[in-house]
KOLKOL-514850 format. One record per residue: x, y, z of N, C-alpha, C, O in turn. Coordinates in steps of 0.1 Angstrom, whole numbers, plus 5000, padded with zeros to 4 digits. Example, Ala and Ser with C-alpha at 12.3 -4.5 7.8 and 13.67 -1.06 7.14 Angstrom:
KOLKOL-514850
513249435078512349555078513249675078514249675085 512849785071513749895071512950005079513450115080 
//
This chain:
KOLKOL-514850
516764281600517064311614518264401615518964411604 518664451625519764561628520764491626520664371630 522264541621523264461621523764411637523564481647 524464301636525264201650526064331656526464431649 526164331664527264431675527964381683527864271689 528964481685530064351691530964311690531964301698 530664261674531564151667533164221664533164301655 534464191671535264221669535664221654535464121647 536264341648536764321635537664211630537464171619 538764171638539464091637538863971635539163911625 537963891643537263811641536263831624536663791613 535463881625534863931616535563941602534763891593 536563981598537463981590537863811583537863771572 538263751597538763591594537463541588537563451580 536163601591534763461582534663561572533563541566 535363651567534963751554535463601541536363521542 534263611532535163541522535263651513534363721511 536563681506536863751500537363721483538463751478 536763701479536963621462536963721452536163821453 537363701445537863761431536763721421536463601418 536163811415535163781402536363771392537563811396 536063731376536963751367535963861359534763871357 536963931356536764041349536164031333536663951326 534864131327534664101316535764121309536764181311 535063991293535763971285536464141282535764241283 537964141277538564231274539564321278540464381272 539064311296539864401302541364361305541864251307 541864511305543364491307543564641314543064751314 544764581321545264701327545364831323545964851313 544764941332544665081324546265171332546265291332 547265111338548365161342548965041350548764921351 549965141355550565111368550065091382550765011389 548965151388548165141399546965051393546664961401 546265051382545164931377544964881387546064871391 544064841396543564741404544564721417544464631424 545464811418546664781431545764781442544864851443 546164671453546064661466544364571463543564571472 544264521456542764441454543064341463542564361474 543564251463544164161470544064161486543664071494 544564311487544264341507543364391507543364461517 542164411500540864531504539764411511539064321506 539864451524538464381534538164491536538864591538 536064441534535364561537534964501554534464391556 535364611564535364631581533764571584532664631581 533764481588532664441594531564351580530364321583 532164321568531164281562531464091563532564021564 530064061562530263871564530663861553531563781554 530463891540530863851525531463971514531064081511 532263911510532364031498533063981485533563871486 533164021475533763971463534664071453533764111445 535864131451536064231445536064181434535964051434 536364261422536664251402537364411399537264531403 538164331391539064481387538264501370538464421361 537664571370536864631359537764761351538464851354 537464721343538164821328537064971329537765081326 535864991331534765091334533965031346533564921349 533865141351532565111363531765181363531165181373 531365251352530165361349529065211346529165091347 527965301341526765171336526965161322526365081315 528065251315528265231300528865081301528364971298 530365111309530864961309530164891313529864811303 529364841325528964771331527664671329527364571334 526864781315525764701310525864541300526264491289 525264501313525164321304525864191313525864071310 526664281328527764261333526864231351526264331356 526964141355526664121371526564251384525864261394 527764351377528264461384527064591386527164701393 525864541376525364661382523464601376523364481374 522664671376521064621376520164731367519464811372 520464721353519364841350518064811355517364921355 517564721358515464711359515364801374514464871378 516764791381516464871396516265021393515565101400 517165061380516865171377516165241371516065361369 515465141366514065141357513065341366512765361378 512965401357511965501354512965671363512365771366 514065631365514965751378515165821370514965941374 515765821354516765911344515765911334514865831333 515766011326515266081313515865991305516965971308 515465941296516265851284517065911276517965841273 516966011271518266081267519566101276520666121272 519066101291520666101298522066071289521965971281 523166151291524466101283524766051297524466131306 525465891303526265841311527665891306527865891294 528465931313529865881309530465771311529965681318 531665761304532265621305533665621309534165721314 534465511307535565511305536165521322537065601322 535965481333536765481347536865361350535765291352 538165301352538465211358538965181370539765261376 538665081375539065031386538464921395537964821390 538564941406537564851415536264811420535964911426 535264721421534164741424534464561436534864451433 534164601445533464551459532064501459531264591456 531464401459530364381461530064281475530764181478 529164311483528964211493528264251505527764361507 528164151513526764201525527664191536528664131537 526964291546527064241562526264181568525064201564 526364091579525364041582524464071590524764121600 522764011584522164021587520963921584521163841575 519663901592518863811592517863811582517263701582 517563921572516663941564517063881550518163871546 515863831544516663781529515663851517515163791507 515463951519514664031509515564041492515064011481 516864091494517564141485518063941475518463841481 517763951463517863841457519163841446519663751438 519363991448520764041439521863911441521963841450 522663901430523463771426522863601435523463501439 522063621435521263501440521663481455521463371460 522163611462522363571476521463571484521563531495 520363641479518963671490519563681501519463581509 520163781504520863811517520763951519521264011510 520364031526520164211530521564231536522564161540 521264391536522564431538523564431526524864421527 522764431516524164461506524664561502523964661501 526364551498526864751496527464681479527764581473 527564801477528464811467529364941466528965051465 530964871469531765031466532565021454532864911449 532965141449533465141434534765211438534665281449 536065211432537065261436537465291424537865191417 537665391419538365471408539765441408540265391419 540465451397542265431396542365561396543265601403 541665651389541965811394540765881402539665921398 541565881417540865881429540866061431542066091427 540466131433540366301437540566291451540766401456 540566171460540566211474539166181481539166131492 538066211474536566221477536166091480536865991477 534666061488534065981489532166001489531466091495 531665901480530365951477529165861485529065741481 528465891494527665741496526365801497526165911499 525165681494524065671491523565571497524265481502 522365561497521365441502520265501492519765611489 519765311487518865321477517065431475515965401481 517065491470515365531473514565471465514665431453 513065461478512465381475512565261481513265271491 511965131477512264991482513564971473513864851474 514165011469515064931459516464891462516864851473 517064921451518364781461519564891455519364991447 520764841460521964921462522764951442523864991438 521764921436522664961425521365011414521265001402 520465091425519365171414520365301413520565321401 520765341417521365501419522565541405522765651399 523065401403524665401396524265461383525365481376 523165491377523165601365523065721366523565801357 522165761380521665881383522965931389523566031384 523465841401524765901410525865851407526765931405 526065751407527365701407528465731393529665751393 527665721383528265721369529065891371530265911368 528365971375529166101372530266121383531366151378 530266121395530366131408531966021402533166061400 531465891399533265831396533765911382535065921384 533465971372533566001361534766141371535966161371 534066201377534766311386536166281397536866371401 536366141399536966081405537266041417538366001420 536166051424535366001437535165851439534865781429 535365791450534865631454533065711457532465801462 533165601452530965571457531065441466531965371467 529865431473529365351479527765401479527265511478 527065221481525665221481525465101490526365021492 523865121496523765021502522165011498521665101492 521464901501520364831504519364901511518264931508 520164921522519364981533519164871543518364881553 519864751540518864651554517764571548517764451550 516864631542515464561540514864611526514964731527 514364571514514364651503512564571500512064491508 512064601490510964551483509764601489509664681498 508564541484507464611489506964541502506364601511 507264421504507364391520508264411526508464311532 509264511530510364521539509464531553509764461562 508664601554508264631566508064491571507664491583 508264391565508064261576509364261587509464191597 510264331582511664341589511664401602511264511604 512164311611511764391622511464311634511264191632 511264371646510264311659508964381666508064331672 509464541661508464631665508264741653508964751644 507164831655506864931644507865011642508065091652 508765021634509665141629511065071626511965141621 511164931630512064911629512764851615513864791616 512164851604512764871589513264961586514364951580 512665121589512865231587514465261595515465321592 514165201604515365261615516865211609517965271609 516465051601517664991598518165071585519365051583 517665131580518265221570518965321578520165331574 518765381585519765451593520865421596521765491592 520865241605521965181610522665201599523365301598 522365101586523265081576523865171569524965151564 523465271569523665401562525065441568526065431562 524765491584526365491591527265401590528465441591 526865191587527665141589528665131575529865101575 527865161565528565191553529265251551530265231544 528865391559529965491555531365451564532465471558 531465421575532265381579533365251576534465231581 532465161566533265031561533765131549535065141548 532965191541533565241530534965321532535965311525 534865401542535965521549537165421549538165441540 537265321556538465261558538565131546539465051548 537565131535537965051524539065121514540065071510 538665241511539365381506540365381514541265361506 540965381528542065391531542865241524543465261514 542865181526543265051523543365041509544264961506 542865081501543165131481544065221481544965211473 543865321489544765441484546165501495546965591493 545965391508546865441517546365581527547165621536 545365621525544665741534543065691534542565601528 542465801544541065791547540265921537540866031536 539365901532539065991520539066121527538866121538 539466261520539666411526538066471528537666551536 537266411519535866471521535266401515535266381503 534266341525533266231526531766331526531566411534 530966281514529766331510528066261513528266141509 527166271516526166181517525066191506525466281498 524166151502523566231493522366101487522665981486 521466151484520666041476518666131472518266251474 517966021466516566041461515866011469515865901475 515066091470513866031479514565971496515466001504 513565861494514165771505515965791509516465781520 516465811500518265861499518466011510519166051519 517366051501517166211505517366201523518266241530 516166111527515966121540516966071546517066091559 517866001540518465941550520365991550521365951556 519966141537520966231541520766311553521366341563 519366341549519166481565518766351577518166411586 518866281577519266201591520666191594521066201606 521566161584522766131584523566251590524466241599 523366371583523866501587523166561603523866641609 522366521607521766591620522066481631521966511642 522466341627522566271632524366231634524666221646 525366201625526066161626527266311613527966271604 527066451617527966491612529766461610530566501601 529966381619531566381621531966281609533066251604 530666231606530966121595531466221576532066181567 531066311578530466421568530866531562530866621570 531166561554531866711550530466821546530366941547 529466691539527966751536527366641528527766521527 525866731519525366641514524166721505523966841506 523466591493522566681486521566591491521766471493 520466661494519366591495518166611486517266701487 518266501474517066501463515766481469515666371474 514166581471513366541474513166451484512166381486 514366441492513966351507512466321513511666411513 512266231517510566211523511266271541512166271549 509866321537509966411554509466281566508866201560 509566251578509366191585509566291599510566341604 508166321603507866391621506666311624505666291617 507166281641506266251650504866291647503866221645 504866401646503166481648502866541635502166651634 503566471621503466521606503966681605504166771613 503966661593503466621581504566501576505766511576 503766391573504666281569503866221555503266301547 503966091554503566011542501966031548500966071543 502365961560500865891568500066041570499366041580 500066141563499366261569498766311553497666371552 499666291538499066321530498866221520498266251509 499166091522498965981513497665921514497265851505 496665921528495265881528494665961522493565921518 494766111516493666191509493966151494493066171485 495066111491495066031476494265931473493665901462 494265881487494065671484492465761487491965761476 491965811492490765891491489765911483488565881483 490766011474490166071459490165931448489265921440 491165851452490965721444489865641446489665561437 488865631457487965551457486465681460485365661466 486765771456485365891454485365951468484466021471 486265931477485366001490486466131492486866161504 486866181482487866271481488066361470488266301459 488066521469488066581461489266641456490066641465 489866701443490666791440490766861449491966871451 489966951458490367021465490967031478491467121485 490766861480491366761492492966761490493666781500 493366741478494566701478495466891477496566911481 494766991474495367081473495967081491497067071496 494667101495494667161513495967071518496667141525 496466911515497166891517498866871515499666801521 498766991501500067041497500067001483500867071476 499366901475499366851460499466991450498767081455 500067031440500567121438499867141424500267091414 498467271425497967321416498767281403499967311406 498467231390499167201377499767071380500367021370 499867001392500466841390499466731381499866621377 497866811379496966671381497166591369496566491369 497766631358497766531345498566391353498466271352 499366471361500566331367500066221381500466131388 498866301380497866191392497566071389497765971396 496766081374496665941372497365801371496765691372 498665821369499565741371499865691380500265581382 499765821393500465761407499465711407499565591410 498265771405496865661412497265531408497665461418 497365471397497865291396499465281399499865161399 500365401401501665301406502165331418503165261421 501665431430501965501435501865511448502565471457 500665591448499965631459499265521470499365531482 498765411463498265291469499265191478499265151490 500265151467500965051473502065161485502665101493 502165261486502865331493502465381507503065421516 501065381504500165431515500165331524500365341536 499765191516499465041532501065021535501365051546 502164971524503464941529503765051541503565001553 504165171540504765231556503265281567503365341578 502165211560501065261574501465081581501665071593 501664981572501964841577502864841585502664761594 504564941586505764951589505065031605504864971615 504865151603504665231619502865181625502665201637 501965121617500665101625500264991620499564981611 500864891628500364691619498564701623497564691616 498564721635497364711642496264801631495064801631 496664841627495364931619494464851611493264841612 495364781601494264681591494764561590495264521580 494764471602495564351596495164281595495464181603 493964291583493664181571494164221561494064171549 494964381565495364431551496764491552497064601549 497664381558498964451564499664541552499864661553 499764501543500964581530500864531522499964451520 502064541513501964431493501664301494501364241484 501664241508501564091508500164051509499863931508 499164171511497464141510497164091491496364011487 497964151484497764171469498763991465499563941473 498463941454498963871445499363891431500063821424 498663991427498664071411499164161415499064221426 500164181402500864361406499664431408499764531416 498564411402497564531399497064551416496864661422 496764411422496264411437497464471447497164541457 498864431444499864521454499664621452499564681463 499664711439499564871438498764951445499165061450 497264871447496364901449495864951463495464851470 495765041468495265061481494464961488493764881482 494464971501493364891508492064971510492065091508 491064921513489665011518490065071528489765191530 490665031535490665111551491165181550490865281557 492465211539493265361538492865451534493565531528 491765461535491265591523490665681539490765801539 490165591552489865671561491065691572490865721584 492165661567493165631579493565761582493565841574 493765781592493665941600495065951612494865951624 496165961606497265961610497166031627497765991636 496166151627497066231640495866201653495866271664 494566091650493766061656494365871664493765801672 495665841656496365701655496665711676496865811682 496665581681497365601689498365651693498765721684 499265661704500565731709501465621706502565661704 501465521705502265431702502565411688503465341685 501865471677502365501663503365611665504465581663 503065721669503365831669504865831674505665911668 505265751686506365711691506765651678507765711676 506565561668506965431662507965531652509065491649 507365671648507265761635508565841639509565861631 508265881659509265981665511265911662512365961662 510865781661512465671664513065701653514265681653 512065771637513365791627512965931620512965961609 512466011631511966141629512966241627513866211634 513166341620514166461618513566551625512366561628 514966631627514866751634515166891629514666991634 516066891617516466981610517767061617518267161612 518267011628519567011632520566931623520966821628 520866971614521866931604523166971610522867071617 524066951609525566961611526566971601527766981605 526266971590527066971580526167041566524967011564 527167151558525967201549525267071538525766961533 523967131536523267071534522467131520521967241520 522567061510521767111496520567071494520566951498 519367091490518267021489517267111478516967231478 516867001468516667061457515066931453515266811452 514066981452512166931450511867011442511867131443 511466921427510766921422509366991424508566931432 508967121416507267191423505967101415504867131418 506166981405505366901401505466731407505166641401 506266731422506166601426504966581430504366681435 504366471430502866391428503066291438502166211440 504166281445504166181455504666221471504266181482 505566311468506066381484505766531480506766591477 504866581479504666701473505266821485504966831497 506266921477507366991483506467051492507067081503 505167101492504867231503504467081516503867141526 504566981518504366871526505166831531505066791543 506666841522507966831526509666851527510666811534 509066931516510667001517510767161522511767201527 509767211519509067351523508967311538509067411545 508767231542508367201561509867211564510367281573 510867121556512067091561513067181562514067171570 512767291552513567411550513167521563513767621567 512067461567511467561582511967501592512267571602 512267371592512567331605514067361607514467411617 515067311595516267361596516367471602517067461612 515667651600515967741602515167751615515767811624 513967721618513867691634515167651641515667731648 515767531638516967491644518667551649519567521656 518267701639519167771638520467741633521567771639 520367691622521167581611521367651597522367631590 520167741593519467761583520967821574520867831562 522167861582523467931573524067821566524767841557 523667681573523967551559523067481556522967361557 522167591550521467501544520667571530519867661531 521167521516520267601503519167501499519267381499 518267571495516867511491516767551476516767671473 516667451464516067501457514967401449514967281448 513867501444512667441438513267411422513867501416 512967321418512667281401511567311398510467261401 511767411388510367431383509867271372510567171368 508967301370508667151363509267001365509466921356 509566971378510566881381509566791391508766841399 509866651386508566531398509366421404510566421404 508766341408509466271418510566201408511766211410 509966111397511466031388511466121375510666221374 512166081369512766171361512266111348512066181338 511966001348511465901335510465981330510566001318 509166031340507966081335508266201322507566221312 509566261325509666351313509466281302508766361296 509666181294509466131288508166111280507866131268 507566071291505766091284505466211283504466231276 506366351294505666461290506666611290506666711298 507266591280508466661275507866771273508666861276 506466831270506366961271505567031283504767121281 506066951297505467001309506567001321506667081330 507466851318508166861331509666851324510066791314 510266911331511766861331512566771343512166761355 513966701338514566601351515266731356515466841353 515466641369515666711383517166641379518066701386 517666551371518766551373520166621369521266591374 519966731359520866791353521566901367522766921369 520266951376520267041386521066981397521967031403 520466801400520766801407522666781407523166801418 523266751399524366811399525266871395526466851394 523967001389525067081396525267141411526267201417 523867101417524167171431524867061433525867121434 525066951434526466851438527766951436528267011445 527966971426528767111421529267191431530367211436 527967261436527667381441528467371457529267451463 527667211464528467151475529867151475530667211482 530067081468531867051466532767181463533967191466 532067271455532867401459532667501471533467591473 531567461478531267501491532167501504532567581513 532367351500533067271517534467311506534867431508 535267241496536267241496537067361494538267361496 536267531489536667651483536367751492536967861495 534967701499534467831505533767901496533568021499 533167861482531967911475531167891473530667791467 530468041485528567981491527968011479527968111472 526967881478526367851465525467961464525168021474 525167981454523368051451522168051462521867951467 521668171465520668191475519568051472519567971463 518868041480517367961479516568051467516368181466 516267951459515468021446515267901437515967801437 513967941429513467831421514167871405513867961398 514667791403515667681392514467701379513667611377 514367801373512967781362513067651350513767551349 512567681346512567561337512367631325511567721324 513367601312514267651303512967671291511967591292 513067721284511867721270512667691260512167711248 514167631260514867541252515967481257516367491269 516567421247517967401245518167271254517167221257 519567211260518967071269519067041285519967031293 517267051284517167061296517066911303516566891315 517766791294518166651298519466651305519666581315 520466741299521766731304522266881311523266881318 521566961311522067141316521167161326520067111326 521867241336521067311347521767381351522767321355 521767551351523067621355522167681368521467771365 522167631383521867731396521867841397520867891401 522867921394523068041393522568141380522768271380 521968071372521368121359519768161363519068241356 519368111374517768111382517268221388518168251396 516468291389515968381394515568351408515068441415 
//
C-alpha cells in the first residue's frame, strides 16, 4: 500500500528504532571521519532502520555479510565484471512504513525497504535507484552501486513498495502496485537527501536518478514528474508505460502467442521483436515472457482471467513462468476504458525536466527497443525536451547482461556503456559537456567488451 501521510517527522522519528549492527569480523577505522556522525543519522520518515560502519561497501566487501544479496542479483552482470573494492563507510538499512509484507530481506517481511550507503570519501553526489523487475533493493549494488561509491557518491535503493511475482496483489484498485513505485521512489530520494545532510553537514550538490528496466522507468517518471528532486538521470532500457500503448500489455500477448502455435515469427517482428534476437527467444519463452505477461495484465486488468490472476495460479516454478491460456488472446486496445485509465495513473509523457541519458540494448527479447525506447525517444522530442535528452542503441546488447555468457560470440553487456554514459551525465550537468550525439554504440570485434565502452568511439 502507499506510504502513511501526515505523519509528522518529529513523531515519526521518536518510533524510528535505530540500532547499530556490529560490523564484520576485522573492521577498523579507515581515518578520522570513519563512521562520524552514525550515531545521529535518522532516516526522515522511516518506521525502522539499522546502521553498521563497514570497512567496504562495494559487493567485494560485503559478500557473505547481511549488507547485501547476491541471488537478487543473480543473471544482471557478465561474470567477468571487475567490482571494485575497498570504500568505506556507512550502510543504513531499513523500512518505512507500510502494509505489505512481500520483501522477506533480514527476516522482516516488511515492504518498503531502502538501503543507503555513505562513503567516508563523499564527492558531494547522490545516486538513487529502485530495484528492476520484481526484485528487492539490493539487486542493483553490483551493477550500480559498487562503482557509483567506488567514485564517491552516497547511493540509495529501494524496493519499490511491493516486490516478487505477486506484488500486484498490492493495492485496492488496478495500478496501484505500479503507482507505489513512484511514491517510494520520491520518498527515498527525499529521506536519502537529508540522510547525506546529517553525515556530511550539507544536502548532496547533485542528486542523480537512474536504474534497469523497471529502474529505467521509474527514472523517466522521476525526471518528468518530480525534476526539482534531480540534477538528471540514466535510464537503462526503461519499460515504456502509455495509456493507449505501446506498453508490455500491447507486445507481450504475441509472445505468449507464438508460445502456444497461434502466432508466427512474423508476429513478433510487426510488433518490434528485433530481426537476429530469435536464438534469445527460447529462453524468454520458459523465463520470461509468460510469467510477465499474466503478473502486470493481473496488476492493470484483474477482471480479464480470474481463474488466472498472476504467479499465484502456478505452484511449480515451471507453472509460475508459464503463461495462462487466455494470454495468448488478450488484446490490450479492445480492453475496457477502465484498464486503460488503470495504465494512464503511471503513464509517461516524455516531458522530462532534467537531462536524461538512455541507452537499449538492439537484441532485447523482452522490452524490445523499437516498442520502447524508440517510442520514448519520439515522445521526448514531441514534448519539446528532446535538447536533454541522448539516446543510444547497444549494438548486441539484451535485457540482463548474464545472457552474454551463454553467448559471448553474439551479445555484449550493456554494462560497460552504461557507465560510461553515467560518465557522460555527470560531465554534462556538472561541466557543461554535451555528451555524444544519439548513435548506436557498435559492438567491438575485440578486446574487453566486459569492462570498456568508449560513447564517443561509436559511429
Amino acid at each position: 500500500m502507499r506510504p502513511s501521510r501526515g505523519v509528522p517527522f518529529a513523531v515519526t522519528a521518536l518510533l524510528t528504532a535505530a540500532l547499530t549492527w556490529p560490523a564484520p569480523a576485522g573492521a577498523s577505522p579507515a581515518g578520522e571521519d570513519h563512521c562520524g556522525r552514525q550515531d545521529r543519522l535518522r532516516v526522515p520518515g522511516a518506521e525502522f532502520q539499522r546502521t553498521a560502519c563497514l570497512p567496504d561497501l562495494t559487493t567485494t566487501g560485503l559478500a557473505g555479510t547481511p549488507y547485501t544479496d547476491p541471488a537478487d542479483q543473480a543473471g544482471l552482470t557478465a561474470a567477468g565484471t571487475r567490482p571494485p573494492s575497498g570504500v568505506p563507510g556507512i550502510q543504513i538499512d531499513g523500512y518505512f512504513p507500510d502494509s505489505s509484507r512481500f520483501n522477506a530481506t533480514h527476516g522482516w517481511r516488511h515492504d518498503a525497504q531502502f538501503v543507503i550507503r555513505l562513503p567516508d570519501d563523499w564527492n558531494g553526489g547522490l545516486v538513487v535507484t529502485g530495484a528492476p523487475g520484481t526484485r528487492r533493493q539490493y539487486a542493483t549494488d553490483k551493477a550500480i552501486s559498487d562503482r557509483v561509491l567506488a567514485q564517491g557518491f552516497a547511493y540509495a535503493a529501494t524496493d519499490k513498495g511491493n516486490n516478487g511475482s505477486d506484488f500486484y496483489r498490492d493495492g485496492d484498485r488496478p495500478g496501484d502496485a505500479v503507482a507505489e513505485w513512484n511514491t517510494r521512489t520520491t520518498q527515498l530520494t527525499r529521506a536519502a537527501r537529508r540522510a547525506v545532510a546529517q553525515r556530511y553537514g550539507h544536502l548532496p550538490r547533485h542528486t542523480y536518478m537512474t536504474g534497469i528496466s523497471n529502474g529505467g522507468y521509474l527514472t523517466r517518471w522521476q525526471l518528468e514528474n518530480h525534476p526539482e528532486l534531480y540534477d538528471g538521470g540514466v535510464d537503462w532500457e526503461g519499460a515504456l508505460w502509455t495509456a493507449h500503448g505501446p506498453n508490455l500489455l500491447t507486445s507481450l500477448p504475441t509472445t505468449v502467442a507464438r508460445t502456444t502455435g497461434a502466432a508466427r515469427d512474423e508476429d513478433l517482428y510487426a510488433v518490434g521483436f528485433a530481426r537476429g534476437s530469435e536464438f534469445l527467444w527460447p529462453y524468454h519463452e520458459r523465463a520470461y515472457w509468460g510469467v510477465t505477461q499474466k503478473i502486470y495484465r493481473a496488476e492493470f486488468d484483474p477482471s480479464y482471467a480470474p481463474d488466472c490472476p498472476g504467479a499465484s495460479a502456478g505452484t511449480t516454478p515451471e507453472q509460475v513462468l508459464a503463461p495462462c491460456a487466455e494470454d495468448a488472446a488478450y488484446d490490450y486496445a479492445s480492453r475496457p476504458a477502465s484498464v486503460h485509465r488503470a495504465v494512464a495513473r503511471v503513464a509517461l509523457t516524455g516531458r522530462i525536466g532534467r537531462p536524461l541519458v538512455t541507452l537499449h540494448g538492439d537484441l532485447d527479447a523482452l522490452l524490445p527497443k523499437a516498442a520502447d525506447s524508440d517510442v520514448y525517444a519520439r515522445m521526448v522530442d514531441r514534448a519539446g525536451r528532446g535538447a536533454l535528452h541522448r539516446y543510444y542503441t547497444v549494438e548486441g546488447g539484451t535485457h540482463v547482461d548474464g545472457l552474454y555468457d551463454s553467448h559471448p560470440d553474439r551479445l555484449r553487456p550493456i554494462l560497460p556503456c552504461y557507465r560510461s554514459a553515467f560518465d557522460a551525465l555527470v560531465s554534462w550537468v556538472e561541466r557543461g559537456v554535451r555528451p555524444p550525439a544519439d548513435r548506436t554504440v557498435t559492438r567491438p570485434a575485440g578486446g574487453d567488451v566486459v569492462d570498456s565502452c568508449a560513447l564517443r568511439d561509436s559511429a
